[in-house]
N, C-alpha and C positions, 0 to 999 in steps of 0.2 A: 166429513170428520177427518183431519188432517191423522197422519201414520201416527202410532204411539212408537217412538222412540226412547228408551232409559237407559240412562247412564248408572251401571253401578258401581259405587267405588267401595271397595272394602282390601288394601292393599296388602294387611297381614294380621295375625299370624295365625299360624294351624287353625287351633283352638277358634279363634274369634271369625274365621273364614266359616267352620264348621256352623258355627251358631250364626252365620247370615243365611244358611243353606235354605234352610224352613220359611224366611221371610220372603227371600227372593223365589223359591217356588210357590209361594202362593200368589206372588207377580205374576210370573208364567203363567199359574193356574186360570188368573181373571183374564190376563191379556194373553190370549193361546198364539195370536198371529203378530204379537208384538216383537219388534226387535229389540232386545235386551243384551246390551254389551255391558262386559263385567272389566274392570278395570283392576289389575293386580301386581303387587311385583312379580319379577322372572321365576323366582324361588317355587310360586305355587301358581301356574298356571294348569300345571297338569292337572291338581288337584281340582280348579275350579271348572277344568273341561271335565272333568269324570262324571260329573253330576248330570248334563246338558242342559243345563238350567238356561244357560246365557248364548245366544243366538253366536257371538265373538268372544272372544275372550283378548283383551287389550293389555299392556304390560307397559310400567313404568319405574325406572329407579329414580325415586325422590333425592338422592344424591348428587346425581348427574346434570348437568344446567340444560346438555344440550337432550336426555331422554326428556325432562321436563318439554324442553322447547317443540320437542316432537310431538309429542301425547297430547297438548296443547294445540297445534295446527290440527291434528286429527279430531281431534274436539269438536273444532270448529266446521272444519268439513261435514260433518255428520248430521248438523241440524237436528239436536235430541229436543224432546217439548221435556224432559224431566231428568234431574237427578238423584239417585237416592245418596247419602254419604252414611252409609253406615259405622264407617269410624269414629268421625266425630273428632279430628285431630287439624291443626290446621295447614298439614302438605293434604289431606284429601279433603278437605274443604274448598280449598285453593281451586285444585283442577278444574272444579265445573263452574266456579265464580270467573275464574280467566279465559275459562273455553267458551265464555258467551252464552253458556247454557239458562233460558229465560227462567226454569221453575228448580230451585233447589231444595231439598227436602233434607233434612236433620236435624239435630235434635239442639235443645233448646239449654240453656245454660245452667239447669237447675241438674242435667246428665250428663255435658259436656268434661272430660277432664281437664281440658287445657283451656285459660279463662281469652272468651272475647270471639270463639268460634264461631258462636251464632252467627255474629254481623254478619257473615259471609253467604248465609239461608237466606231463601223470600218463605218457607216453613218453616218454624220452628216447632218442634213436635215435645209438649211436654207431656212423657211417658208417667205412667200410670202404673205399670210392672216393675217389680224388680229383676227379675233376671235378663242379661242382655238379651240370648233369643229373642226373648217375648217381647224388650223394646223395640227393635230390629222390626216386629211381627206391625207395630203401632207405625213404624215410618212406613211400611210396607200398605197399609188401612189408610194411612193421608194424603197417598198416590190414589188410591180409589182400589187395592186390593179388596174382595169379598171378602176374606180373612186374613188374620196375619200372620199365618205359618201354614203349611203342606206339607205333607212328605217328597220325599225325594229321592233318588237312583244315584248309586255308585258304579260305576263300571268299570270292569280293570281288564285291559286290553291282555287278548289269549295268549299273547307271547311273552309278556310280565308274568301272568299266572303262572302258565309251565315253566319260566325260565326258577321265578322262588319255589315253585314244587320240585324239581330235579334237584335245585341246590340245597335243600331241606333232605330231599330224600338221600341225598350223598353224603349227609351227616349221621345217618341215622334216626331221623323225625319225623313225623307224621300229624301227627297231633302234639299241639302245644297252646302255651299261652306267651299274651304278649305284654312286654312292661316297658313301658314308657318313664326311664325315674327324673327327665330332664325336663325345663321348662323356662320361658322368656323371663321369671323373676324367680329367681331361685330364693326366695322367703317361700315363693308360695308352696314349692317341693315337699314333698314328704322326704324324712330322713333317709338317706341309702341304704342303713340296716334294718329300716322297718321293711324295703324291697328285698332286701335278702333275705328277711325273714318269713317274707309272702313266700320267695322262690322255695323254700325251703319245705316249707307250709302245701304249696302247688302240686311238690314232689311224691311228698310222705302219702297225702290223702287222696291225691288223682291220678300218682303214675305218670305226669306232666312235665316235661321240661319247662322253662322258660327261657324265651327268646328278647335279651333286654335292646331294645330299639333305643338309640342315643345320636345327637349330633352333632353337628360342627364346633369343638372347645370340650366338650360331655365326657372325654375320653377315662380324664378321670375319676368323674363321679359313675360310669358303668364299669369300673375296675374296683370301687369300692362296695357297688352294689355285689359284685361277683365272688369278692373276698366273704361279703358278709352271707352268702349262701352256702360254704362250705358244700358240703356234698351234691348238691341238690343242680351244682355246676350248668348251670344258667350260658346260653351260646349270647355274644354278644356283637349285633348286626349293626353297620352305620353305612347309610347307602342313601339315594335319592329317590323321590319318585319317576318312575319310569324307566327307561333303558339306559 
């Protein structure tokens, strides 16, 4: 039986990285000696190493002709028997269609957002769930997964840890909560005073600060949220993953 090689693309963002995690560990889970490369932008590599889900973890900016061109030869090189496209978009459709890769796996036009993505599958996976996970869980089942989702490990390397605990503890913090009020479509956000009113809320009933996580453009939608907690004065963090 020839190596089980997979290609996983799922290039962004947080949120939608976070909901392949389940799918692609129950890859793992069936194929334990399988080589499993995770194909991602730069932005979230850290992230998609923290799990060890993915034997490599690969990186591409679909903007760039010559990352493209690159991530492309390595494709190639690699001789995978399988890709999954858990996006569904056609720059990560593309990559395993032009990398020569023989079995592509994704999903079928009836889930697809962008119209005509299929053509680019030899699977087309018409999902049966509503929630992305659990479709993610279905491409993952027509690779030959046991199941289509597993648990899975976060690890956050000892020198991140201590470095946010000292700098937590040098504000006076210990315990808090964390508020995310930013997101890739801002229809889909909750209002910033409904977050200052949580922080508010957090304060009174738990003794809690809150720490509003925001980032790149966010600056001032986590200045609105801060205004709208009056007392309750919320710290507010904008940083990357890792060092």
């Amino acid at each position: 039986m020839p190596e089980q090689r997979f290609l996983v693309v799922r290039l962004s963002s947080l949120g939608d990285i976070v909901h392949a995690f389940p799918a692609v560990a129950a890859l793992r889970e069936t194929f334990p000696t399988a080589e499993i490369i995770w194909l991602t932008h730069p932005r979230w590599k850290l992230l998609v190493e923290s799990t060890g889900l993915a034997t490599e973890v690969w990186v591409a900016e679909t903007r760039s002709l010559s990352s493209i061109r690159a991530i492309l030869r390595r494709i190639r090189e690699k001789n995978f028997c399988t890709a999954m496209d858990y996006q569904g978009l056609w720059k990560s459709a593309a990559l395993p269609r032009f990398g020569g890769i023989p079995r592509r796996i994704g999903f079928s036009s009836e889930t697809v957002r962008e119209y005509g993505v299929p053509i680019l599958y030899t699977d087309r996976v018409r999902c049966s769930q509503t929630h992305i996970a659990d479709q993610n869980g279905e491409l993952s089942l027509r690779a030959g997964a046991q199941r289509g989702s597993a648990g899975f490990p976060l690890s956050i390397p000892p020198l991140d840890a201590a470095g946010v605990r000292d700098h937590l503890q040098s504000l006076g913090v210990e315990r808090f909560v964390a508020l995310s009020p930013g997101g890739g479509w801002r229809s889909k956000c909750w209002p910033p005073e409904r977050f200052g009113a949580l922080s508010k809320k957090v304060r009174e009933t738990l003794g809690l600060r809150c720490i509003l996580n925001y980032g790149p453009g966010e600056e001032q939608l986590a200045g609105k949220v801060r205004d709208s907690s009056g007392t309750a004065d919320p710290l507010l963090y904008n940083g990357t993953l890792g060092p």
